[in-house]
C-alpha positions as CSV (number, residue, x, y, z in Angstrom):
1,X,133.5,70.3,-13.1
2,X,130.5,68.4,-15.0
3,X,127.6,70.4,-15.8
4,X,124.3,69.8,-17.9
5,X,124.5,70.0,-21.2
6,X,121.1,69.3,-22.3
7,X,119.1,72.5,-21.4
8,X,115.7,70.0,-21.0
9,X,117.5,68.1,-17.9
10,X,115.8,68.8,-14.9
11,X,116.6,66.5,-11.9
12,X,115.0,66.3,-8.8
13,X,116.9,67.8,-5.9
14,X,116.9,64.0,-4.2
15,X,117.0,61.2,-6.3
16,X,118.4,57.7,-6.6
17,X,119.2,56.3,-10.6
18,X,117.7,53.5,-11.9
19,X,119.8,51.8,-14.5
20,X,118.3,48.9,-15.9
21,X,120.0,48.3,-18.6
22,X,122.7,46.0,-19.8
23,X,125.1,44.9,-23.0
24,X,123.1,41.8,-23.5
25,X,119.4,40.7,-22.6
26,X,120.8,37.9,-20.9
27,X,122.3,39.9,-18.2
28,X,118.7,42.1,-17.6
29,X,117.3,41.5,-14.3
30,X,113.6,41.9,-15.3
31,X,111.5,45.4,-15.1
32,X,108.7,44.1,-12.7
33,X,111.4,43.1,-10.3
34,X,112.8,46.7,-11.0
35,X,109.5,48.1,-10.6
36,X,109.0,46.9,-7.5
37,X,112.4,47.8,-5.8
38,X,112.4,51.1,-7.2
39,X,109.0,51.6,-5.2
40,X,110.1,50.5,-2.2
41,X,112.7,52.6,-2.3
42,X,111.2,55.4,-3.3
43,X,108.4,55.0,-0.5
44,X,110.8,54.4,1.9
45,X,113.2,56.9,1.5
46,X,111.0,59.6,0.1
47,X,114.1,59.9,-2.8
48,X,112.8,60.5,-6.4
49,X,113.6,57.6,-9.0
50,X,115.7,58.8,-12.1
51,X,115.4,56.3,-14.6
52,X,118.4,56.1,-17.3
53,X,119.5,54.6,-19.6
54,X,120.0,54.1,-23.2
55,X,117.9,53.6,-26.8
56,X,117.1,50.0,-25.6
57,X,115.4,50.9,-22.4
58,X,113.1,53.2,-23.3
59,X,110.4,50.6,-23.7
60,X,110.7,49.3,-20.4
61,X,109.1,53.0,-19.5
62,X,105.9,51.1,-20.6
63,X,105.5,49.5,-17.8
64,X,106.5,52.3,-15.1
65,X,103.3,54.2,-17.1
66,X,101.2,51.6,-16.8
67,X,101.7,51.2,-12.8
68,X,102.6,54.4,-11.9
69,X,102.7,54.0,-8.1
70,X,105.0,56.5,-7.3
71,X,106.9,59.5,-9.0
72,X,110.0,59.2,-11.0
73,X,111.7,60.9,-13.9
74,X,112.6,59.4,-17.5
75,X,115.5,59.7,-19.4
76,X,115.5,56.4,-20.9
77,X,117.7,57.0,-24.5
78,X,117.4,61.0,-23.8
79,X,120.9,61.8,-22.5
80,X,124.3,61.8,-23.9
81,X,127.2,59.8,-22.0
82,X,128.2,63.4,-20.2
83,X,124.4,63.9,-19.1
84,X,124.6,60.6,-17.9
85,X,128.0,61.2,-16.3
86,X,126.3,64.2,-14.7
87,X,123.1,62.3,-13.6
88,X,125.1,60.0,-11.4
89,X,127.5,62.0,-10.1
90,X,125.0,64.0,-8.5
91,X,122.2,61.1,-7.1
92,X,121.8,59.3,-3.9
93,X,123.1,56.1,-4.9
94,X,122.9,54.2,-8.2
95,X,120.9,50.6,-8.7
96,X,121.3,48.5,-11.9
97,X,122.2,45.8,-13.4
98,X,126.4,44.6,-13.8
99,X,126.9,47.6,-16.6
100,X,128.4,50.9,-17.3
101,X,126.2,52.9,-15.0
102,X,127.7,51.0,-11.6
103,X,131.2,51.4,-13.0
104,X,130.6,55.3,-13.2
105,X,129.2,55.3,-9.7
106,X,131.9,53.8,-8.3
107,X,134.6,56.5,-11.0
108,X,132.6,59.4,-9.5
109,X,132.5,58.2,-5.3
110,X,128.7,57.6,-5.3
111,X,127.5,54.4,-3.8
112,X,126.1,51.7,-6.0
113,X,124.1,48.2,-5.8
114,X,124.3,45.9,-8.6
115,X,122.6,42.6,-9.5
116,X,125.2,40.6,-11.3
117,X,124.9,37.0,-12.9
118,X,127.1,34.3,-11.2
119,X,128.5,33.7,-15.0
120,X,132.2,35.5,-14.9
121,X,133.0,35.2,-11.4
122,X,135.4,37.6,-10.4
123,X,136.4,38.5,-13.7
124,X,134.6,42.1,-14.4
125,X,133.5,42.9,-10.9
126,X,134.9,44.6,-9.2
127,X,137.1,46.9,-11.3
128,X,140.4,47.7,-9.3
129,X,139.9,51.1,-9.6
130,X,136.6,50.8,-8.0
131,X,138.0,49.1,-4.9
132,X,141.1,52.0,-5.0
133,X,139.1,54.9,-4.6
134,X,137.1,53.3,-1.8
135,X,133.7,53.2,-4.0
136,X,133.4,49.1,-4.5
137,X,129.9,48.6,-6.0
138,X,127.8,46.4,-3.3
139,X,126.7,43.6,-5.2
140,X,123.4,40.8,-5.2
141,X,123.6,37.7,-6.7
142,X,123.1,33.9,-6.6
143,X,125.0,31.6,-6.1
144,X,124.2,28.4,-8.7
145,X,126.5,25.1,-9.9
146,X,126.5,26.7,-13.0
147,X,128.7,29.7,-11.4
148,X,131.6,31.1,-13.6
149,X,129.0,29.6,-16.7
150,X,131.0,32.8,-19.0
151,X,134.2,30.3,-19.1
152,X,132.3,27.4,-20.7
153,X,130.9,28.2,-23.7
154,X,128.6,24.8,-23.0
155,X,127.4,25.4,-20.2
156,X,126.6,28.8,-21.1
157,X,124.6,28.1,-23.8
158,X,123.0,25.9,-21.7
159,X,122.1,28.8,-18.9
160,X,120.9,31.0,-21.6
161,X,118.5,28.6,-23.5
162,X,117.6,26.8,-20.3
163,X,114.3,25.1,-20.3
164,X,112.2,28.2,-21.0
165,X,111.5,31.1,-23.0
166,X,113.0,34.0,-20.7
167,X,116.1,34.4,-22.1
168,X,117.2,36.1,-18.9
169,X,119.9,33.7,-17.1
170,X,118.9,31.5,-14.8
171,X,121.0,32.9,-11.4
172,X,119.7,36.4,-12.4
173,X,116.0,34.8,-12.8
174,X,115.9,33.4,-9.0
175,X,116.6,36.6,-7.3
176,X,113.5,38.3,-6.4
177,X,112.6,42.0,-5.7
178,X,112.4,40.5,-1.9
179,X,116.0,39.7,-2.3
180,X,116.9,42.9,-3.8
181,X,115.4,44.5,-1.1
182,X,116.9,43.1,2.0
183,X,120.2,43.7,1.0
184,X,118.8,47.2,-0.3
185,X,118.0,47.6,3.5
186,X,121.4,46.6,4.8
187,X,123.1,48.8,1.9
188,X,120.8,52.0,2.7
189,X,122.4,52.0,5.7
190,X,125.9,53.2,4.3
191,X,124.2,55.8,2.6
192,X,124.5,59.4,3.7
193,X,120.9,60.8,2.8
């Protein structure tokens, strides 16, 4: 059984996680898009958002402050890896970005959808034992030329630098919070509220 360690955790009774976070910036979908999907979700299902995350997210809290729309919780770079654990295993459903957080989900039978670059087709999503115990993460993403860009260190390089400053990749740039959302709608669905 997973419990709490940190005696400061309080969770809301209904929440969804918010995981915004990922190994490299180039993977980040960005936190206005985030923003935006996490209120819509949070208006539309009356859920509370949990942001987490780790040491590198916490200034993307910035910009939830500086909105502030609609209620959530922060634990950007405030919990250990069992807090996390135990924030997950008992939300809603999990949203983030093709990282740990979507990978727990699925380890722990709660439902995920993840924005993923077209750069490694098929080769870290999804995990086998993710599609074993019947908790495949539902995925967004883009389809570009440039798909499977992660092989070719080129063409790659090329995706990452691009013609502009964001360093975000270009198949992750194109999808809006639109996108997110309509296959948010189709996904909430599934979900057992």
């Amino acid at each position: 059984k997973i419990q709490a360690v940190n005696q400061d955790i309080t969770i809301p009774e209904n929440y969804f996680v918010l995981f915004m976070g990922g190994s490299s910036i180039v993977k980040r979908w960005h936190v206005e898009k985030w923003y935006e999907v996490a209120k819509y979700i949070a208006k539309t299902t009356g859920l509370t958002c949990v942001l987490a995350g780790d040491y590198d997210e916490v200034s993307q809290e910035d910009y939830f402050k500086s909105k502030n729309e609609f209620e959530y919780y922060s634990y950007l770079g405030r919990t250990s890896l069992l807090e996390l654990i135990y924030i997950i295993s008992k939300s809603k459903f999990v949203i983030g970005n093709d990282t740990c957080a979507i990978h727990m989900a699925a380890a722990l039978s709660v439902k995920s959808l993840c924005i993923t670059s077209a750069s490694a087709k098929d080769r870290f999503y999804p995990y086998v034992a993710d599609v074993l115990n019947g908790y495949e993460p539902n995925f967004i993403k883009k389809s570009v030329e440039c798909e499977g860009c992660s092989f070719d260190k080129n063409t790659f390089i090329n995706c990452v630098k691009g013609k502009t400053l964001d360093p975000v990749m270009r198949c992750l740039r194109e999808i809006s919070a639109n996108d997110f959302i309509e296959k948010f709608n189709e996904f909430i669905k599934t979900v057992n509220l």
